[in-house]
N, C-alpha and C positions, 0 to 999 in steps of 0.2 A: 504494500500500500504506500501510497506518496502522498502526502496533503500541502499545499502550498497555505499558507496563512497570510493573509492581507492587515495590513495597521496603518492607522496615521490619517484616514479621511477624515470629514467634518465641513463645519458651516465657514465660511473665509468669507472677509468683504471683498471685493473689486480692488485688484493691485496690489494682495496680500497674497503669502507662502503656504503652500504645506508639503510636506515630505510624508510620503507613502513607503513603506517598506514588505516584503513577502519574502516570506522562510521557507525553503522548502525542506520536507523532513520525511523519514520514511526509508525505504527499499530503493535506492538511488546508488547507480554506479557511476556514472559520470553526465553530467547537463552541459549540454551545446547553448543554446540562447536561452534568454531568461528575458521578460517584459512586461509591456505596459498596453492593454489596449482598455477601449472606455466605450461604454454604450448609454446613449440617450433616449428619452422616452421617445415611438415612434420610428428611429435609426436603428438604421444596421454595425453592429460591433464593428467598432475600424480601430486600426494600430495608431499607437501614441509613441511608441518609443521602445526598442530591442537593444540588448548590446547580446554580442556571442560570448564566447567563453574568452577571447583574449582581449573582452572590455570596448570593442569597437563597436561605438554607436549606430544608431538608425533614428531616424525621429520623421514626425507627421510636419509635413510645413506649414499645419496650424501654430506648432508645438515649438519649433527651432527658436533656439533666440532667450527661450523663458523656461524652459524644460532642461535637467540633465537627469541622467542616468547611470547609477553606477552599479558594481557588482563586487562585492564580496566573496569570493570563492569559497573561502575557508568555512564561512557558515551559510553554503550555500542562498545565497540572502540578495536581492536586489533592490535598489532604490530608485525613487522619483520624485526628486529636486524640481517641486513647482512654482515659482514667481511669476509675479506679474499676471495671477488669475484674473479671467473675464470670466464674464456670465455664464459666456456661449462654451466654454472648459467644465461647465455643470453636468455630471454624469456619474455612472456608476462605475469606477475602475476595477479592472481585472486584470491581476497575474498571470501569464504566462510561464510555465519552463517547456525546453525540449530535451527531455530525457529520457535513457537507457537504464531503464531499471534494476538488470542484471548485466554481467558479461554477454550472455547469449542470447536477451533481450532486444526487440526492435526500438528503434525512436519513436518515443510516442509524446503528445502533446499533453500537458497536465493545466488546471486552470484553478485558480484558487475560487475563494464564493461571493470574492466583490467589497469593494469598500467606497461609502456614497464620499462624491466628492461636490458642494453643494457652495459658487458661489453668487453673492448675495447681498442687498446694503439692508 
């Protein structure tokens, strides 16, 4: 079993920070990418931001500019460094990993259960 664990959303005003982090824990032999995507009410789940396993970013060109992304290997753990929130950044976030649960195990995608990110005056 893997369980990815999501933290850190919440209510922010307009051009305020939050930092989002997800664990992942479990039956894990080695994780390729690790991420961020977000769904809104009415939308289809689109990507926010990936780094692979040697840290090299990806990001949504809503995102660039106010978004980072980092990764912690060691505790399998990744982050999302958000400044500069708008309204329209209002959504549900979801973890990502892509990982190999055993040695003899295929790449399978894992998704954590979501953490609301809500901003707002």
């Amino acid at each position: 079993q893997v369980q990815l664990v999501e933290s850190g959303g919440g209510l922010v005003q307009p051009g305020g920070s939050l930092r989002l982090s997800c664990a992942a824990s479990g039956s894990i032999f080695v994780i390729d990418a690790m991420g961020w995507y977000r769904q809104s009410p009415g939308k289809q789940r689109e990507l926010v931001a990936t780094a692979t396993s040697g840290d090299i970013p990806n990001y949504a060109d809503s995102v660039k500019g106010r978004f980072t992304i980092s990764r912690d290997n060691a505790k399998n753990t990744v982050y999302l460094q958000m400044n500069s929130l708008k309204p329209e950044d209002t959504a549900v976030y979801y973890c990502n990993a892509r990982l190999r649960p055993s040695p003899w195990g295929t790449w399978r995608d894992y998704w954590g259960q979501g953490t609301q990110v809500t901003v707002s005056s």
